[in-house]
N, C-alpha and C positions, 0 to 999 in steps of 0.2 A: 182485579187490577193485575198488571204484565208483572209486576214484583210478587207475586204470590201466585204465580205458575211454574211450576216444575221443569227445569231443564227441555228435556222432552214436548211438555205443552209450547213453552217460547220456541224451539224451532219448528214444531207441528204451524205454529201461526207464523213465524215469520217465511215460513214456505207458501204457503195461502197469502199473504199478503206477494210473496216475489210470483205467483202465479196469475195473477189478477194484476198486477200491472204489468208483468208482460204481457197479457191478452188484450190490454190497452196499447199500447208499444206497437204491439203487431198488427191492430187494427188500426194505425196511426201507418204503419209501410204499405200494409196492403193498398190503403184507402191514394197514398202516396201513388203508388204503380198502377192503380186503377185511373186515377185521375189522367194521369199522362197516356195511357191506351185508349182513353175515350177522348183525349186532347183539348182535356180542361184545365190541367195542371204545368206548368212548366216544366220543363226537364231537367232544369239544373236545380229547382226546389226542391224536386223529387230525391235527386242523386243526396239532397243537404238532410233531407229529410233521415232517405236511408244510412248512412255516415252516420249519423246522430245516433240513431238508436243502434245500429252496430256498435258502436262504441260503447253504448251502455249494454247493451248483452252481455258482451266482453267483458266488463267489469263486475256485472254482476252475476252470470251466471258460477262462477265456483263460489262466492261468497255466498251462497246460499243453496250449494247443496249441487248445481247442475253444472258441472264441466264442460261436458259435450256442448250444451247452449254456447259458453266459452269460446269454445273451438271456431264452431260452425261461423259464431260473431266475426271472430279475428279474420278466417279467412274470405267473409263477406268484406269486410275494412280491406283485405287485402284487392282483394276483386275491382272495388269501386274507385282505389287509388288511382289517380288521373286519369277515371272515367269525365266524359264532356256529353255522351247522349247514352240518351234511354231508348234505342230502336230494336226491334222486333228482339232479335238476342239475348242482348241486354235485359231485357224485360223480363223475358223465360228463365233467363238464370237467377236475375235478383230473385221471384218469385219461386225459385225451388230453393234459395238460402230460404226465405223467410216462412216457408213451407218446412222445409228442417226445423226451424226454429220452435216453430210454434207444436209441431210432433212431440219435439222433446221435451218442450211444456207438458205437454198434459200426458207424459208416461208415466206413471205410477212410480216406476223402478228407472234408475239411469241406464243405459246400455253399459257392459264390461267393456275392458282393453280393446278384444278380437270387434264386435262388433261395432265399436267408436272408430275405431282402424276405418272397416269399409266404410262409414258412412263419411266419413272425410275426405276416401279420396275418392267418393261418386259426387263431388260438390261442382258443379263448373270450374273451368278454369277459361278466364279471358287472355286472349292472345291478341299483343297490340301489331298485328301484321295478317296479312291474307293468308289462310293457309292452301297452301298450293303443293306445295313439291316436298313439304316440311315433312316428318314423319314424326307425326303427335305418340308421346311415349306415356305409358302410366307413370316411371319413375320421378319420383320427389324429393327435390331438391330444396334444403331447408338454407337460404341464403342469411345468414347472422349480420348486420351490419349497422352504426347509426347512420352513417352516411345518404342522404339522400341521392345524391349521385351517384356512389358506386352501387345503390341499388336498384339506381333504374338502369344504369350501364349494362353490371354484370345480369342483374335477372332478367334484360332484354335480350344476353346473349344467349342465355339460360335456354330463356323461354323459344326464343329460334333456332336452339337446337334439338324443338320440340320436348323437353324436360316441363312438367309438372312444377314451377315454384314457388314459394311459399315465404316471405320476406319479415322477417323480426328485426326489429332497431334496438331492443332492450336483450343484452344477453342472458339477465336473469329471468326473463319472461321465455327465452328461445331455453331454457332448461325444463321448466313447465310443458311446453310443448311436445318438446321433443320425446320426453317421458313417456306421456300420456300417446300422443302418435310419431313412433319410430317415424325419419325418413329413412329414406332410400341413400341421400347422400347430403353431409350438411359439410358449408362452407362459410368459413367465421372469418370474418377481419381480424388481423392481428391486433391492433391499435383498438380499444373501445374504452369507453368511461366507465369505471365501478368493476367490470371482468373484461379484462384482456382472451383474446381468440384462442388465447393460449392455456390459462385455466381455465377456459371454459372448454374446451377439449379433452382437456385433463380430467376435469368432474367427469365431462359424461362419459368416457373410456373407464371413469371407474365404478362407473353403474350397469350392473348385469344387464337390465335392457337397451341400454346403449352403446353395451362395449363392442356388439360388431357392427357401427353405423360405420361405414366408409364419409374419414372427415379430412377436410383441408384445410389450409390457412392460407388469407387471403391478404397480398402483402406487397406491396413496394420495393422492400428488402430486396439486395441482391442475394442471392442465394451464395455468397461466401459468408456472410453479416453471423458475425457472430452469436445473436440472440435466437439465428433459425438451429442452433444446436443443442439448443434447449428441446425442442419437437420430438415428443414421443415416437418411438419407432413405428412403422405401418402410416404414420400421418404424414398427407402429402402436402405441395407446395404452389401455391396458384400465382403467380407474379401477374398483377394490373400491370395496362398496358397494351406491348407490343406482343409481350408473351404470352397474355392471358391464352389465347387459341392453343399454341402449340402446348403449354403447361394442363389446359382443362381437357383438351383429349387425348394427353396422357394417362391423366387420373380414371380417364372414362376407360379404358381399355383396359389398367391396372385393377378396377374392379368389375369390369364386362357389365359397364351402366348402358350402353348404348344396344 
């Protein structure tokens, strides 16, 4: 009986059971993306399909021992947000997440820090624009926000100025993240539910791996507003808007992101 195994045995099984239903899961996306390449399955079932179990990745993979799985989910969920078709691209990329996925299943040992780093940022990145003239950059850009609007705004502006991004609505979940893979450059709303942009700034400047992330705050506020004098020294200031341009490639030069 599970009440008369030892620490050790319960999560020895409860590992074995999260690995055999992720290989159900995965064979439930693959089966998803197959159907649609051979154009048996619809495209937008497909997309509900994938969504679906990213989300449960995402939730289950640290509970049970696999981060990385975590990761990889979240920024598949990121990927598929206001995806509408599964054409050739599409296809190749969902299929190298779910390819990530199921590797990380069946590794024995989790991957450390250094090599969870690279395997995250060789994941796709979809860009809702042609790219033509843009110049696609590795750096990543960890956008903190609940706003459904200012993150398709600013990460569309992000993402057109070939930046890498990566969008969290929950700022206690963009702590986790960030942790596990540094960005390159994170920018937080001021305003949020539960953690303000502002102690959430604050933590992660006072955590040795995050205290040299180049971070901003993303804000309405005029910049005489007395609340922006609260703002740890070295953190800059993104004004939405008219400013946002001239304010975000200030910060890009201030820390030679470009």
């Amino acid at each position: 009986m599970a009440s008369n195994l030892s620490p050790d045995d319960l999560e020895d099984r409860l590992r074995v059971e999260f690995m055999d239903d992720a290989r159900d899961r995965l064979e439930v996306m693959n089966a998803a993306l197959e159907g649609v390449a051979k154009g048996t399955r619809e495209e937008s079932a497909a997309i509900g399909v994938l969504r679906l179990e990213a989300h449960n990745f995402k939730g289950m993979g640290t509970s049970f021992g696999y981060p990385t799985v975590s990761l990889v989910a979240h920024r598949l969920e990121d990927y598929l947000s206001g995806l509408k078709r599964l054409e050739a691209r599409e296809l190749n990329d969902a299929q190298t997440f779910v390819d990530r996925i199921a590797e990380l299943v069946d590794r024995a040992e989790q991957p450390q820090v250094a090599e969870t780093n690279r395997i995250i940022r060789a994941l796709p990145v979809r860009y809702q624009f042609e790219i033509t003239d843009i110049q696609i950059s590795n750096v990543e850009i960890m956008l903190v926000t609940p706003s459904k609007v200012v993150a398709k705004k600013v990460g569309g502006e992000l993402a057109a100025c070939g930046f890498r991004t990566v969008t969290v609505s929950d700022p206690i979940e963009s702590i986790s993240l960030a942790v596990r893979v540094p960005p390159d450059m994170l920018i937080a709303s001021m305003v949020m539910d539960g953690l303000s942009g502002l102690d959430l700034i604050r933590g992660l400047r006072a955590m040795s791996v995050t205290h040299n992330v180049p971070m901003a705050l993303l804000t309405s506020m005029s910049l005489d507003n007395p609340a922006l004098k609260e703002i740890p020294h070295g953190v800059s200031v993104i004004r939405v808007g008219e400013h946002f341009g001239d304010d975000f490639a200030a910060v890009v030069a201030k820390h030679n992101l470009g």
